[in-house]
C-alpha positions, -999 to 999 in steps of 0.1 A, spaced: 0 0 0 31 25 7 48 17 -26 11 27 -42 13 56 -22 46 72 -30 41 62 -68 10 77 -70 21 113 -54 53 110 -75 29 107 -104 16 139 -93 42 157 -87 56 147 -126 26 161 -139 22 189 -123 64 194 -133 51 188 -169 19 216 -168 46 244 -159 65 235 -187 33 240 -208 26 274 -191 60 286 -200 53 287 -233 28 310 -232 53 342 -246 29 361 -265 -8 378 -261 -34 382 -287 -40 420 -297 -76 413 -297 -77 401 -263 -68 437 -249 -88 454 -274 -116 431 -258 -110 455 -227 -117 491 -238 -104 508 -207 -64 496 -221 -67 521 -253 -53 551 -242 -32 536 -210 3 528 -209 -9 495 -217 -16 505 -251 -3 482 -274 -1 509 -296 16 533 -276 49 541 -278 58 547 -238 36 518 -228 53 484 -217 38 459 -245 61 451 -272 50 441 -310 64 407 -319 37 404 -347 8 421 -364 -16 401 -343 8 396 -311 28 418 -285 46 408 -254 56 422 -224 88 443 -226 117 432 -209 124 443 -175 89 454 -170 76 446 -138 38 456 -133 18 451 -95 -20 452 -91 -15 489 -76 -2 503 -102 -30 489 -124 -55 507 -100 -37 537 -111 -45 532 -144 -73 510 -153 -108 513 -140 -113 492 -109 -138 471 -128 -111 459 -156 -85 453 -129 -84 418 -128 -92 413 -160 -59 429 -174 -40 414 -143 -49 382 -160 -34 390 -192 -2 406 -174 -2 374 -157 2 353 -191 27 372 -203 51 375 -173 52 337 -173 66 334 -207 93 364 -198 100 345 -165 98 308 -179 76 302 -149 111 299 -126 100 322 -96 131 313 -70 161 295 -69 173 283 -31 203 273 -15 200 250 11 229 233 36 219 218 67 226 192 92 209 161 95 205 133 126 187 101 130 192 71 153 195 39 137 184 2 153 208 -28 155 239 -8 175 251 9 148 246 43 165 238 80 149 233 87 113 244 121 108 245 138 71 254 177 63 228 177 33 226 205 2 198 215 -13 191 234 -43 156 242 -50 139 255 -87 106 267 -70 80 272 -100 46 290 -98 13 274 -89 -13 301 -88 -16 305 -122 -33 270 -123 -56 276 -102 -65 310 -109 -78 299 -142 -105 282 -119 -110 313 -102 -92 304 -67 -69 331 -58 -44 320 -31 -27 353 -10 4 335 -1 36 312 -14 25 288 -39 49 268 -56 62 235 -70 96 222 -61 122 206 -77 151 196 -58 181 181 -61 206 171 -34 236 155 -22 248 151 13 278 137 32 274 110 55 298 115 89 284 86 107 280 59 113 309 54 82 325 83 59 297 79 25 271 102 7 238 100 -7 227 116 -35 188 120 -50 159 143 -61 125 154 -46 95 172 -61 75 186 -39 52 214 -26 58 247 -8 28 267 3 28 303 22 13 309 53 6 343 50 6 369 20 32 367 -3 42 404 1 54 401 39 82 408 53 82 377 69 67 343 54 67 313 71 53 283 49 47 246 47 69 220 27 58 184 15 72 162 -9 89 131 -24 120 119 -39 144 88 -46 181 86 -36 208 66 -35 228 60 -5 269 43 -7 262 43 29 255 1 36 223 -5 64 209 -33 83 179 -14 86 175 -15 42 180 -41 21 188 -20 -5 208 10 -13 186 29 -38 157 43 -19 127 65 -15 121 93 5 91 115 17 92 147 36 74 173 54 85 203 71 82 245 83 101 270 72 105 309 72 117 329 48 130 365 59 133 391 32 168 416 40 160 428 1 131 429 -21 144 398 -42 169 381 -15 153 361 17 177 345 50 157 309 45 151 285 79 137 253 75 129 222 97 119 190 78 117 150 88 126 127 63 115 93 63 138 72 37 122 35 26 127 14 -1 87 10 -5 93 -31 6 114 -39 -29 134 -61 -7 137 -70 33 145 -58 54 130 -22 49 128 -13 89 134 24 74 153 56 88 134 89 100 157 115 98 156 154 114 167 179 92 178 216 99 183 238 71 198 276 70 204 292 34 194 322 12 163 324 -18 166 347 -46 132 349 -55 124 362 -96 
């Protein structure tokens, strides 16, 4: 039932890697879907005009220019209240195809502790992470949830040195999940972080039959923002590494894990 489990979330989180790819793509916006809103024509957001921040790629098609960076308060400025989020939308679409979707790259040492069974004593590991967080809200914006905070997909690769109980390393990848726990404009965000990966340990176990395994995580963390773009990251996960019963014995390892880095978010 556990190896159903962590295929079926992996499954997931492979699909869900595979619709930002598809939103990337989205570079360019139909003309006619600004025209569509009349209060654009005569704005900065004027296709058509010269000091506005769209940029003609085609007859038919413009995109944002580069460097332009747009909030919902300066669109209150100037757009009618009522076409708001109707040209946020649109701003929306085209900043993913500048951005690729990427919206924060993190850097992620640690230490790591677990107590193993069979008198082998500690398993300690000084893990590093390095995380490609993409955006989730545009998904479900489209069926008209709008989410305040952090929402993101992970993708994370790793590699950590094993201290005890013998000198070896484990190496792997996780996709996962990172959701904010308050607005994403604050100072301060502490969020929530869930995921699964596979690794590979040289490290040898009596607790695992096997050396390739699977992993699943959960943890809190907070970032704290020094700059607009830059955030002091602190994270606590626990990591519980199996090999989803391929072989016996699969007793498992639950393993705490501290993390201190810096995110430069897009």
């Amino acid at each position: 039932m556990k190896k159903l489990l962590v295929c079926a979330f992996a499954l997931i989180m492979v699909s869900i890697f595979i619709s930002t790819i598809g939103w990337a793509q989205e570079e360019t916006i139909a003309k006619s879907s600004l025209y569509a809103i009349s209060s654009i024509r005569g704005t900065i957001l004027d296709p058509n005009n010269k000091d506005g921040v769209w940029q003609e790629v085609s007859p038919t098609e413009v995109r944002l220019k580069p460097n332009t960076n747009l909030t919902k308060d300066d669109l209150r400025k100037i757009v009618p209240t009522g076409d708001v989020k109707k040209v946020w939308a649109i701003l929306q679409q085209s900043q993913e195809g500048k951005t690729g979707n990427l919206r924060a790259i993190e850097i992620l040492p640690g230490y790591g502790l677990a107590k193993l069974r069979y008198h082998e004593g500690d398993y300690r590991i000084v893990p590093f992470f390095l995380d490609f967080d993409s955006d989730l809200k545009p998904l479900i914006e489209k069926k008209g949830i709008n989410y305040p905070g952090l929402l993101q997909f992970v993708i994370e690769p790793f590699a950590s040195y094993i201290s005890r109980p013998r000198n070896n390393a484990e190496i792997g990848n996780n996709f996962g999940v990172k959701i904010g726990l308050v607005p994403d404009n604050w100072k301060i965000q502490p969020y929530f972080k869930v995921g699964v990966g596979a690794m590979y340990l040289t490290q040898h176990f009596k607790e695992q039959a096997t050396q390739f395994n699977f992993d699943e995580f959960a943890g809190l963390g907070l970032n704290y923002f020094f700059t607009k773009n830059v955030a002091l990251t602190f994270e606590y996960r626990y990591r519980h590494i199996s090999n989803a019963c391929i072989k016996e014995p699969n007793d498992g390892i639950g393993t705490n894990i501290w993390l201190c880095g810096v995110s430069y978010f897009f």
